[in-house]
N, C-alpha and C positions, 0 to 999 in steps of 0.2 A: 750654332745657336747657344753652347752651352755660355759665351761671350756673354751674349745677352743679361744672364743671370747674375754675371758679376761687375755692370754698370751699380756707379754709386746712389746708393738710396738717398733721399732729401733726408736734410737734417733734422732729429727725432725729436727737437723742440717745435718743426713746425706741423701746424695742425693741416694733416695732408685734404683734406674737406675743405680748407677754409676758400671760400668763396663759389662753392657749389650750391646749388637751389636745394631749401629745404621740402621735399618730397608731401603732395596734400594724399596721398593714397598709395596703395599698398604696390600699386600698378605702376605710380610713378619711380618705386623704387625699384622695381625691378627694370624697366624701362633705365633709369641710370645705369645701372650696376650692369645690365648691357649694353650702354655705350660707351663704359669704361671695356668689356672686354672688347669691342669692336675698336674702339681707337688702338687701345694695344696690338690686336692682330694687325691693324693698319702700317703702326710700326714696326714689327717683327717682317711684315710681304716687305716695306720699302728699303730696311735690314737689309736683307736675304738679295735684294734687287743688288742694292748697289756694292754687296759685299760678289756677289759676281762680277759688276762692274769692275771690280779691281785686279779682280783674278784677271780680264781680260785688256786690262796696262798691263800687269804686272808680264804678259805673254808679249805684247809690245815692245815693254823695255829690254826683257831679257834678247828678245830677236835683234832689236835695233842695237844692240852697243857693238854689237859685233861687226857692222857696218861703219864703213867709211862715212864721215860725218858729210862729205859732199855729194853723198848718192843721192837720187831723187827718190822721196817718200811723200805718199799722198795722203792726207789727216779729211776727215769729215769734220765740218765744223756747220755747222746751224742744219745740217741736210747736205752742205753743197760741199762736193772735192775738191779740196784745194789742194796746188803742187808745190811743195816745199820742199827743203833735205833734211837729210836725218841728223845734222847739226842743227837745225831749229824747232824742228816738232820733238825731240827726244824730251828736252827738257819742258815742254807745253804739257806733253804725257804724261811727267811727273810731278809738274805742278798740278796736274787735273786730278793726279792720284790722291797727292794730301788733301787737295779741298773736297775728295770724296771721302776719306778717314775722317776731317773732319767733322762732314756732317756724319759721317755715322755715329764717333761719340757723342754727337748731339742728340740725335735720335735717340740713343741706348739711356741718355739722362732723360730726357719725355717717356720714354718707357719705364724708368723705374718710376716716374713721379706718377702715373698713370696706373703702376700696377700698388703702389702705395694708397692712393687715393679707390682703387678698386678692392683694398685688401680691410682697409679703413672702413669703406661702405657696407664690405660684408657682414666685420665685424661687429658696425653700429647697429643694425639693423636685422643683424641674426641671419644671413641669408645663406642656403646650403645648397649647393647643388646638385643633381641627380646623382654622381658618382660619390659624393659624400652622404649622401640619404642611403645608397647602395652597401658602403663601406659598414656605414653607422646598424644597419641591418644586418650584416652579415657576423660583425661582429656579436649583435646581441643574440645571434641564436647559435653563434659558436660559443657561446657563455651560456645560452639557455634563460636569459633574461629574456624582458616580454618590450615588442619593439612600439618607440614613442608612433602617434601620429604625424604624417608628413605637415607643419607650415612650411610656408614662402622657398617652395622647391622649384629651380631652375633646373631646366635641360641640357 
C-alpha cells in the first residue's frame, strides 16, 4: 500500500475542486467529503484486488517457462476451460499482466486526484475529523491550554 502513496499528484496549477457542486449546507459538505473518502477506499479494495491478481500470473509464469512450450495447458477465459499449450497461453498471461499494471497505474492516478480533491475539500471548508479533534485535545491539555469547541467533526 505504501505504493499507493507515492502515485503522482495532479498538477498544483490545477484547482482540484474544479467542477464539484458547490455545497447548500453544512450536511452537504460532509456528505461530499464522504464520498471523496469512499471513492478513495473504492480504489485502494480494487488496488489491493488486482495487485493480487498479479501475484497470481506472476505464479503462473514463473511455473510455466519451465515447461515444454508444447505441453497441454488449460487457461480460463470468460468462465470457460479452454485447452491450449503453454507456447500459447504463456504469453496471453503476460500480456494480461501488463494490461493489469496498467490499470493499476491508472487507478493509483484517480486516487491521488480523489485524495487531492478530498484534501482540497477539508481544507476549504475547515473540516476535522474525530482523530484530529482527539489529537487536537490531547495536545492541548498536555500544554495545559483550554480545549476549542468541536465544529464540523467527522467519525
Amino acid at each position: 500500500m505504501s505504493e499507493l502513496a507515492a502515485a503522482p499528484a495532479p498538477a498544483a496549477d490545477d484547482d482540484p475542486l474544479k467542477g464539484e457542486p458547490t455545497p447548500e449546507s453544512q450536511q452537504d459538505v460532509i456528505r461530499i467529503f464522504n464520498g471523496f473518502k469512499r471513492d478513495a477506499q473504492m480504489i485502494i479494495s480494487k488496488v489491493s484486488e488486482l495487485e493480487y491478481e498479479i501475484g497470481e500470473h506472476e505464479l503462473v509464469v514463473a511455473n510455466a517457462r519451465e515447461l515444454p512450450d508444447d505441453r497441454n495447458a488449460y487457461r480460463l477465459v470468460g468462465g470457460v476451460l479452454v485447452k491450449t499449450t503453454v507456447g500459447d497461453a504463456l504469453p496471453k498471461v503476460q500480456q494480461n499482466m501488463a494490461n493489469i499494471r496498467a490499470t493499476i497505474d491508472k487507478l493509483k492516478v484517480a486516487l491521488a486526484s480523489v485524495n487531492a480533491k478530498s484534501a482540497a475539500w477539508k481544507e476549504k471548508y475547515g473540516i476535522k475529523t474525530q482523530q484530529e479533534m482527539e489529537l487536537e485535545k490531547r495536545n492541548a491539555q498536555a500544554s495545559g491550554g483550554a480545549v476549542k469547541a468541536a465544529t464540523g467533526v467527522l467519525a
